[in-house]
N, C-alpha and C positions, 0 to 999 in steps of 0.2 A: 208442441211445446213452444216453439217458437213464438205461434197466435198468441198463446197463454201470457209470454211476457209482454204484450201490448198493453196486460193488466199494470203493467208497470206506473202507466202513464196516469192512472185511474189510484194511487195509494189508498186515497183517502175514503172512498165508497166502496173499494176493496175491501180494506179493512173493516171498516163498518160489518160492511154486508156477511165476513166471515168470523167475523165476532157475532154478530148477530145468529149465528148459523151455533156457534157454538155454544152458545147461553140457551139456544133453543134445543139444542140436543141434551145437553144434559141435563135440563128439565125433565126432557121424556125421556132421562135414563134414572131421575131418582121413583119415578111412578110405581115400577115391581118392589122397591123397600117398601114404599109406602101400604102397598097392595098387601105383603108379606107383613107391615105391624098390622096391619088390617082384619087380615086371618087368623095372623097370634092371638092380637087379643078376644074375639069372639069365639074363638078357639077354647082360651085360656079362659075366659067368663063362662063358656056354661062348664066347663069341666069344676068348675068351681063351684059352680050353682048346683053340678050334680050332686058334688060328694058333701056339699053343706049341706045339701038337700033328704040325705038318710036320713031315715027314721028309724026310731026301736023304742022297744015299749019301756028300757029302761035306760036312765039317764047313761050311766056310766061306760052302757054297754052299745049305746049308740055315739058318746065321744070315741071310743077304742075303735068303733065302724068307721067312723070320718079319718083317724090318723090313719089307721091301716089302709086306706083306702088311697090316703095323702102319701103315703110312704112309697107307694107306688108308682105315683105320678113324680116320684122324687122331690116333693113339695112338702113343707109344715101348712097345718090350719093354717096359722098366720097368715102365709105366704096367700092361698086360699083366699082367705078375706080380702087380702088386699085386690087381688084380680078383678074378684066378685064384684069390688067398688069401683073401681076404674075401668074395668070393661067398656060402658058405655062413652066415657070422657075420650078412653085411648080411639073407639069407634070412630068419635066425634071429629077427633083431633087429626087421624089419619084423613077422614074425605075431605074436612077441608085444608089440608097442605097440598091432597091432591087436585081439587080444584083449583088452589092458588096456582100450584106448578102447571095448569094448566094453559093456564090464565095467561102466566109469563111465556108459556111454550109458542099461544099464539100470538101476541103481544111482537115478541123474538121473529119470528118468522115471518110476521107482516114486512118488518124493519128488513129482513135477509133478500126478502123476494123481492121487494119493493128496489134495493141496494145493489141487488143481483141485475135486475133488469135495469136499470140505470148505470150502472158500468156497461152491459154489454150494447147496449145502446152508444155507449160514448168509443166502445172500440169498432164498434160497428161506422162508427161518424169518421172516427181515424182512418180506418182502412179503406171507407170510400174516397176521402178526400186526396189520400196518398195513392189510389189508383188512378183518380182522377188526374189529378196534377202527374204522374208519372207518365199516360197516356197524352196528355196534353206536350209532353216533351221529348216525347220520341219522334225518330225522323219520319220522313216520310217511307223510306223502306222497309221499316215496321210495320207501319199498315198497309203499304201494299202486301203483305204478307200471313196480316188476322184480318178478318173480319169483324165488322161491327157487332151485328151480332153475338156473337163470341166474346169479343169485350166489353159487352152490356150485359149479359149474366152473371160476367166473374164479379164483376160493380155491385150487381144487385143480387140474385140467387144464391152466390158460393158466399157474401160477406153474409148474408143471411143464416145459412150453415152453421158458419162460423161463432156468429152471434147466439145460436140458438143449446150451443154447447156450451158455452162460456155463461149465458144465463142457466141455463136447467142443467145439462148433463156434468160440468166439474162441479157445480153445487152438487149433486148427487153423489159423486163419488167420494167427494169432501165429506159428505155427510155420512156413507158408507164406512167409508175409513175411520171415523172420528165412533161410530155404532160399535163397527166390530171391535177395535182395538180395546176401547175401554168394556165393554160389555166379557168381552173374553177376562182380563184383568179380574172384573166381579165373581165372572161364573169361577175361576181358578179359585179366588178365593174363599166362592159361596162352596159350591162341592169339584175338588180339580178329576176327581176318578169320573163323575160323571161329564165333566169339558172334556177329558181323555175322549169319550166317544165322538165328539162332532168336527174334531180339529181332523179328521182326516178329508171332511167336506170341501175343507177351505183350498186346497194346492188342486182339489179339483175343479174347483169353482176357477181356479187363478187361469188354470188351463184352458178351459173352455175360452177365458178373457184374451189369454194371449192368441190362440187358433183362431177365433171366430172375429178377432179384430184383424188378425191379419189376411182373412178368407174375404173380409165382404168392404174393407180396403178396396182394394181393385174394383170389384163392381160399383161402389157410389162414385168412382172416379169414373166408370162409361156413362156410368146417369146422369153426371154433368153434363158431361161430353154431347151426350144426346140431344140434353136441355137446350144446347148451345147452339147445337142443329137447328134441332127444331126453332128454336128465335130467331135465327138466322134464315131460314126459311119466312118465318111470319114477319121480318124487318125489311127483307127483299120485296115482299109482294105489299108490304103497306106504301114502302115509298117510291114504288112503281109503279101501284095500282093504276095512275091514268092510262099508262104501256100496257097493264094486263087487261084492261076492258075496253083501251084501241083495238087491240089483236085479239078479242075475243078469248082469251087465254084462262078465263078465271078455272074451267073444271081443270085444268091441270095443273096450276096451281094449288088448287083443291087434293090432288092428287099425289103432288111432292110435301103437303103438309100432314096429308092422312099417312103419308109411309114414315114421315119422321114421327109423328106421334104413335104409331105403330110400334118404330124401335122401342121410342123412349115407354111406350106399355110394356115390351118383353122383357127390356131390361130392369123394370121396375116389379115386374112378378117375382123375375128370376132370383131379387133381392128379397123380396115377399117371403118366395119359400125356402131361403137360409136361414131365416129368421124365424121363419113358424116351424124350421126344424130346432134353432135354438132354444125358446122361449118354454117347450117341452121338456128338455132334456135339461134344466135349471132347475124348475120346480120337481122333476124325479131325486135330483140330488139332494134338495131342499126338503123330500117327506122322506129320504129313506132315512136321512138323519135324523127327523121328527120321529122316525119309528125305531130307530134305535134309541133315543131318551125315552121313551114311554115302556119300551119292553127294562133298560138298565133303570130307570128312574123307580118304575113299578116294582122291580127287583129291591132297591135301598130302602121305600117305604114299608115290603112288608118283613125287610126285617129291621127295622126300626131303626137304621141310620140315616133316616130322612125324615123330616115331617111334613106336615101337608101345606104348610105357610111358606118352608123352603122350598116345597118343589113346584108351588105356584109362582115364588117369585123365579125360579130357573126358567122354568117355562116362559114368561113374558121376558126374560130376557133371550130367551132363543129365541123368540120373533125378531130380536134386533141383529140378530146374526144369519136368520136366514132372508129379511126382508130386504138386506142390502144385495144379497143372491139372488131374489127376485129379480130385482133393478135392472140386475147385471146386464140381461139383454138390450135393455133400453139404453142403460150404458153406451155402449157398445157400437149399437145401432147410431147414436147423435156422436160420439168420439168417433168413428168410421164415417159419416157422412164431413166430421168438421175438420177430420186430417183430408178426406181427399181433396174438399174444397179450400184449403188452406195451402194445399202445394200447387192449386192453379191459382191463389190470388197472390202466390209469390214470384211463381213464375212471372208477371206482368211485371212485381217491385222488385224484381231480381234482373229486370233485362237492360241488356246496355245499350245505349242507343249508338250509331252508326256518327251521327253528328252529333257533338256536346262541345260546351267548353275546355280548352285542354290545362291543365295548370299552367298557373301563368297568366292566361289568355289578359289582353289588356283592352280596357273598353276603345273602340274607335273614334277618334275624333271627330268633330264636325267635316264631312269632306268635301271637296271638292268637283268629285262625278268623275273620275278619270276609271274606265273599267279596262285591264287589259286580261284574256286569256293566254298562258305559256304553255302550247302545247300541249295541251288536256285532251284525256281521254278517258273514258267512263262507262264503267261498266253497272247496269243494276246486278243487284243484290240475287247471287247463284246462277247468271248469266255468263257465260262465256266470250259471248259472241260483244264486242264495244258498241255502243249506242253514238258516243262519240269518239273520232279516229282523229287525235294531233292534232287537234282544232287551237288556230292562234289568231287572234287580234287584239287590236285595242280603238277602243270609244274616247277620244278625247271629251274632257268637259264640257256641257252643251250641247254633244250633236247626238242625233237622233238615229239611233242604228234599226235598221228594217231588219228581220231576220224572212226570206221567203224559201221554198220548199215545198216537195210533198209531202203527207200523212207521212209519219214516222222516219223525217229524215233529220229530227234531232234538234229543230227550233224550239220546243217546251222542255227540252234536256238543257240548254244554255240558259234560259232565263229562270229555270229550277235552280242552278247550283252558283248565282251569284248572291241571293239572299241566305246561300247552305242550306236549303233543301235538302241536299245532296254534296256529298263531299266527293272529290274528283278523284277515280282513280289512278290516275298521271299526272305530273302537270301541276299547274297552280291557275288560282282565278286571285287578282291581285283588283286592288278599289285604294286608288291614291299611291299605289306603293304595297301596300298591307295586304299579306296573304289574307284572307279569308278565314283560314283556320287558327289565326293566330290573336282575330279579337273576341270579344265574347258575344254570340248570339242578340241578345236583346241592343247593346248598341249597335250590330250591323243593320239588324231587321227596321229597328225603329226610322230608319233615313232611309228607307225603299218605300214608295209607293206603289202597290201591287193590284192588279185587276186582273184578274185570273180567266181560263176559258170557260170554268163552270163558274155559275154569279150563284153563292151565298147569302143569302139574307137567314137575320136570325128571328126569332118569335118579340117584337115590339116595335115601336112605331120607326115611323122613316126616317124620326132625328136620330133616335136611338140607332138604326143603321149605318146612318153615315156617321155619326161622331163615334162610329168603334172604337177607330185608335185611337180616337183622343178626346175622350167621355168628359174632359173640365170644356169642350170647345164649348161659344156664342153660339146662339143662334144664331147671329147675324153672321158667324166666319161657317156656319155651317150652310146659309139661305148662298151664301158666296159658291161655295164647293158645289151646289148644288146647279145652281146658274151658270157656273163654268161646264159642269156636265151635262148641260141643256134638260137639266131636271126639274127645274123652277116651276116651268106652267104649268105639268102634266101635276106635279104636287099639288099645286095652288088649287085644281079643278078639283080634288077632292074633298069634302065639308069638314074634314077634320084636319087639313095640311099637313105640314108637319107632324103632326099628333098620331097621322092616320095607322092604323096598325094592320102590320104587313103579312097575320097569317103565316103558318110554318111556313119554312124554307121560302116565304114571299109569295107565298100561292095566289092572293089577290093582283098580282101585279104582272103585266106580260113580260116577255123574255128581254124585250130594249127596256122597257120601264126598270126592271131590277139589275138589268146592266148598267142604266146610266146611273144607279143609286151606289153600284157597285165602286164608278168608276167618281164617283164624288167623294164614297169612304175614302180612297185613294188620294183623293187630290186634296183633303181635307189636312191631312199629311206634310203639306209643305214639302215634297222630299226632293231633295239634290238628284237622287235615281227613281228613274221612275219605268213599271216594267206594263207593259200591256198587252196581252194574253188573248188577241185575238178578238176586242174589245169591243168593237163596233159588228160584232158577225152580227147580231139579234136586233139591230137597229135599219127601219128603212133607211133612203136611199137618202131624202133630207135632212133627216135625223142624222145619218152619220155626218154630212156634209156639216150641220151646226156643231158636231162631236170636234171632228176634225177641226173645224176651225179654233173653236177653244182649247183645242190640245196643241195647238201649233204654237198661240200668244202663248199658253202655261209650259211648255215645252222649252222655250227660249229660254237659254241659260240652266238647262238642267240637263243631265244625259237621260236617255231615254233609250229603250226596249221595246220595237214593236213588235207582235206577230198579227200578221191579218193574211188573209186567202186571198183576197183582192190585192191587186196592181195599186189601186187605183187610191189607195192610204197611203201607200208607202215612196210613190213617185217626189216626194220634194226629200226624203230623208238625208242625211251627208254621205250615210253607208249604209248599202244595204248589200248583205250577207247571203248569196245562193247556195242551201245545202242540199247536199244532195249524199244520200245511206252513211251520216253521219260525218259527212267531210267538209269543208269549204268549198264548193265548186267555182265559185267567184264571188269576187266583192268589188266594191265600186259604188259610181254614182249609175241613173237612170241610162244616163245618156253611154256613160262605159260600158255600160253590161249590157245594151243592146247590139253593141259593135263587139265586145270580145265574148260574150257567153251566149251562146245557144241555148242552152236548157231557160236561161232567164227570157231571152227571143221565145221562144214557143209560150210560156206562160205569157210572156203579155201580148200575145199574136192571139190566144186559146180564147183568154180572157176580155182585151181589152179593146181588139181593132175594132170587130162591131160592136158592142154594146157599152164598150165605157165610156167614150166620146160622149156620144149621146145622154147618157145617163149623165154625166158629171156636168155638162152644159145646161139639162133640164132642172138639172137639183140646185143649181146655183142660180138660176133665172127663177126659180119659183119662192129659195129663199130670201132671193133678192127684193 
């Protein structure tokens, strides 16, 4: 019910399409009169034609044959004659009102289906776009929580469902409803002793609706479920495939797709044979009723309270009360598929996210770059154990804070939750003053400049890359962004430049090349905070040196974010940050944290005594 009011949005081909539904119905509900003058009068003509028809050898004695004969059929000659005459006109006149009504029946229906499928198309368009955007706005602990997969079916499969009842199966029911209702109406009126008999069909019929929709319920809601598997399986192994044919993996990937498609078969028989036990057990109630008017109906014709025009038209109107009981299954069948998939596309537009704007919230100002952490600490989502423990500083405007560290000691946790990625569960993350949680999203995000550790590129060319966030930029402030990220030449080498088109997820481009594209979207930005996410891992050894050098000139007068593995980036920063399972283990400059922290001593002992030297001398004499 809920899907259904989406029709709301749609009045106008709404309405249409169920008007249209009904001028079409009641076309194909005046056909059995028509059918019924039809029989009257050919009926009525030869019975006329018979008894005019007597003969006797004498005059007198063959008019007294005609009335008494008339007197019986409760008729005068007159009457007689008249029949006789208009028989063929009344013939005439019945088939073609019945082809007229034909005419408009399909005429009507062209307009309903046509109207039908065009609404549901348009709530189909709503519902993707409202998942879309819904999914677009959810935090990040959302999706660490669904999979792609999973949220790519409910988009497409379950809005599909949905669509596909709101086109065919409420028209049916509409049309069902609109059959029985008035056709009952007629028959009461045409003979109500003989409607006595089939009204006991109907609360049978209701039952089977209400059990068998709440029985196969449940089952289309595992056949999603399944579906989702299964995509989710086939979304993993499409955008891993280089991983699955490095390691030789494909027969088991082969293996975990043949078992989900496996499920999704059992579960879809299991569905099969509910339904091939209902689709039986509809048409039983539908002929016993048929054999109950043919035994009571045959009963009033031979004793003369029914004629044979009336209980032709009864009959064509009891196909309009048992053909909506046909239906029923199919009914049934697409209302059951579009309730289950309508309580997973809500579930997505019913979730709340973890970060949002809070009432109130006020857009942030132009800032400054001042970032300070108050004792935050943070938990992910159903996590007990803090990822970050009472973690405090502050980045003055300008300076360049290193974050270093091992694997999972909570460096990609602090540069998550200053754009609110993530909201802090202790604590405050403050930018100028200003909680975090206290301005609205789109002006915090828009003054971050972000290069992340996995580099995203999308499907079009390398201008289209870097001018993400800011699709009105030049070319020429884009050819800038681009040369700052030492992306210029390696562009320039290829015949289409800028133009060049970068293949899903960047597939044409190595791992530095779509890093430094990544790290030019970024800088494209102009941004007062600028976060970088381990930025330079995929670039040699000269490559990063010409990196570094331009992020040092763009860096000047902006706060900055670094995370890198290497020493050997982060040695001129103002602060750099050693954590260690989520703490601050020390901060300071180079030269502090070699004299007061040990953990920072060993990493750059691990790292840097023999091979960085060297390395950083070679890469600056070669760039030189």
């Amino acid at each position: 019910m809920r899907a259904i009011r989406y029709l709301g949005r749609h009045r106008r081909s709404t309405l249409v399409a169920y008007g249209a539904l009904l001028i079409a119905t009641l076309a194909q509900l005046a056909v059995p009169q028509l059918v019924q003058n039809m029989i009257d009068a050919v009926t009525s003509g030869a019975i006329a034609n018979g008894i005019l028809g007597i003969q006797a050898p004498v005059p007198a004695l063959q008019a007294a044959a005609q009335s008494l004969a008339a007197q019986q059929v409760g008729k005068t000659l007159d009457q007689l004659r008249i029949d006789q005459a208009n028989a063929e006109a009344l013939l005439i006149n019945a088939a073609l009102f019945i082809v007229a009504f034909a005419v408009m029946r399909g005429v009507f229906s062209f307009v309903q289906a046509y109207m039908a499928e065009k609404t549901s198309q348009g709530v189909a368009f709503d519902f993707r776009n409202e998942i879309f955007a819904k999914i677009q706005r959810m935090s990040f602990s959302y999706h660490d929580q669904n999979q792609t997969g999973q949220l790519m079916i409910r988009a497409t499969d379950d809005v599909e469902k949905v669509r596909l009842f709101i086109a065919q199966g409420l028209v049916l029911a509409a049309q069902a409803f609109i059959l029985l209702s008035v056709t009952l109406v007629i028959l009461l009126a045409t003979n109500w002793r003989l409607t006595l008999v089939i009204l006991p069909t109907l609360p049978i019929a209701l039952v089977l609706f209400v059990v068998f929709g709440a029985l196969s319920q449940p089952l289309f809601v595992e056949v999603q479920r399944r579906i989702s598997a299964m995509n989710t399986v086939l979304q993993e192994a499409l955008a891993g495939i280089k991983v699955v044919k490095a390691f030789v993996r494909e027969p088991y990937e082969q293996r975990r797709f043949d078992r989900a498609a496996d499920d999704l078969l059992a579960q879809s028989l299991k569905v099969s044979r509910t339904f091939a036990f209902l689709f039986p057990v509809i048409f039983l109630v539908a002929q016993l009723g048929q054999a109950a008017i043919l035994y009571f109906g045959g009963a009033q014709i031979l004793n003369g309270t029914l004629n044979l025009g009336e209980y032709q038209k009864f009959s064509l109107y009891l196909i309009y009360v048992f053909f909506p009981l046909g239906q029923l299954g199919f009914i049934i069948s697409l209302m059951a598929q579009a309730s289950a998939s309508a309580s997973r596309i809500f579930e997505i537009l019913d979730a709340k996210s973890d970060v949002t704007d809070k009432p109130g919230a006020r857009p942030l100002p132009p800032i400054q770059g001042r970032v300070e952490f108050k004792d935050v600490t943070f938990r992910y989502f159903g996590s007990a154990e803090p990822v970050l423990k009472h973690v405090s500083f502050t980045a003055e405007p300008g300076q360049t804070i290193a974050l270093l560290g091992a694997t999972g000691s909570g460096k990609t946790t602090i540069i998550n939750l200053i754009p609110r990625f993530y909201d802090v569960s202790e604590g405050a993350v403050l930018i100028d003053g200003h909680d975090v949680r206290d301005v609205t999203l789109d002006s915090l995000r828009s003054q971050i400049g972000i290069v992340l550790q996995e580099t995203n590129l999308f499907g079009g060319t390398i201008r289209d890359n870097i001018a993400f966030g800011r699709p009105e930029a030049s070319l020429e402030e884009v050819v800038n962004a681009a040369k700052a990220a030492a992306a210029h030449d390696f562009i320039m080498s290829f015949p289409d430049g800028y133009d060049t088109r970068v293949g899903e997820r960047g597939a044409t481009l190595s791992g530095g090349q779509k890093q430094r594209i990544a790290i030019a979207r970024a800088l494209l930005l102009n941004p007062r905070l600028l976060i970088l996410d381990d930025s330079t891992s995929s670039v040699d050894l000269v490559t990063e040196y010409q990196i570094q050098k331009a992020l040092d000139n763009l860096m000047r007068g902006r706060t900055s974010f670094v995370i890198a593995q290497r020493i050997s980036t982060v040695l001129n920063a103002d602060q750099i940050l050693v954590l260690d399972k989520g703490q601050i283990a020390a901060s300071g400059k180079h030269e502090e944290l070699m004299e007061s922290s040990p953990i920072y001593a060993e990493i750059y002992h691990s790292q840097l005594v023999e091979d960085a030297p060297v390395e950083v001398t070679g890469a600056v004499q070669e760039a030189q």
